[in-house]
C-alpha angles and dihedrals in degrees: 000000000000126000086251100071086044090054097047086037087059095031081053098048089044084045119044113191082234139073108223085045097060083050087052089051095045085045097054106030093047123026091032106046094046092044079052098045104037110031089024091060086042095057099031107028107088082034101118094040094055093051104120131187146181113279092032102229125135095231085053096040088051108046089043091052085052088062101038089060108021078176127023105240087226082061098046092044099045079050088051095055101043087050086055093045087054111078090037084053091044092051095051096046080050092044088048092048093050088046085237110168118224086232085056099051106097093030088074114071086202093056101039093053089053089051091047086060097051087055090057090048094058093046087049090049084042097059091043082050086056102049092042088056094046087052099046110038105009134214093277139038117224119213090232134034123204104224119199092220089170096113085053100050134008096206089075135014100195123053120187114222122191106217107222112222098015094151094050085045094059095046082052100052088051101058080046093060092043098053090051088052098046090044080055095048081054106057103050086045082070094041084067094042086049094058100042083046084055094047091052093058088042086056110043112102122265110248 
């Protein structure tokens, strides 16, 4: 593969062909990933080492963190992002090798129906995103967690873990949860311009 494709393929992802779709990507490439670097390792960063139960031992404090986050949320999120990137990514790479033009995106039923699909990659991703993140971390954060420390040590079952910054956490989560809804809203907000733009072409005499 030449330069050339590499360079059209990142020049297409930075530029949609469509304009909801360069907002998307200002949108998601800015406002989100540094909301998710730089407040996300300030919320979540000390997190493990702050972790605290009852009794206060290391081997305790780190198996039960274990099972308190089977998966860091800065983790989860950074792979959420990088799986949404992919089938626009994908598109663009296809578009570059086919020395399709952005201008000439929508004006190619073939192509517009592929990139029609790789918007509807990225919503389906979005709202997988969305339960996983429901199941694994919640809509709220509680003070306190009950570990089942039984496997650990026979003496006790229940150990009881005090979570630092819950409050902060759950203000987090939320604007999680807001930013994966509003990339949805998004894109099936292009999937309508999409189809008016298509409708234009369809409709412009013939000369």
């Amino acid at each position: 593969m030449s330069l050339n494709y590499i360079k059209n393929c990142y020049e297409g992802c930075l530029r949609p062909p469509t304009v909801i779709g360069q907002f998307h990507t200002l949108f998601f490439g800015s406002v989100r990933t540094f909301f998710l670097g730089v407040l996300g390792f300030a919320v979540y960063g000390n997190e493990a080492l702050h972790f605290s139960c009852d009794p206060d031992k290391r081997e305790i404090n780190l198996y039960c963190y274990n099972q308190f986050r089977p998966i860091t949320p800065q983790v989860f999120w950074a792979l959420q992002l990088v799986s949404v990137l992919v089938p626009g990514a994908v598109f663009h790479l296809y578009a570059a090798c086919k020395n399709i033009d952005q201008e000439e995106i929508l004006q190619r039923p073939v192509s517009t129906v592929f990139y029609i699909i790789s918007v509807l990659l990225r919503i389906i991703l979005e709202v997988l995103a969305f339960w996983l993140q429901s199941h694994l971390f919640g809509f709220l954060v509680d003070p306190t967690y009950m570990c089942d420390a039984s496997a650990l040590a026979k003496i006790f079952n229940i150990s009881k873990c005090m979570v630092p910054e819950h409050f902060e956490k759950t203000i987090f989560l939320s604007a999680m949860y807001t930013f994966t809804i509003i990339t949805i809203l998004l894109c099936i907000a292009e999937i309508f311009e999409i189809l008016f733009q298509r409708l234009g072409y369809l409709n412009q005499p013939v000369t």
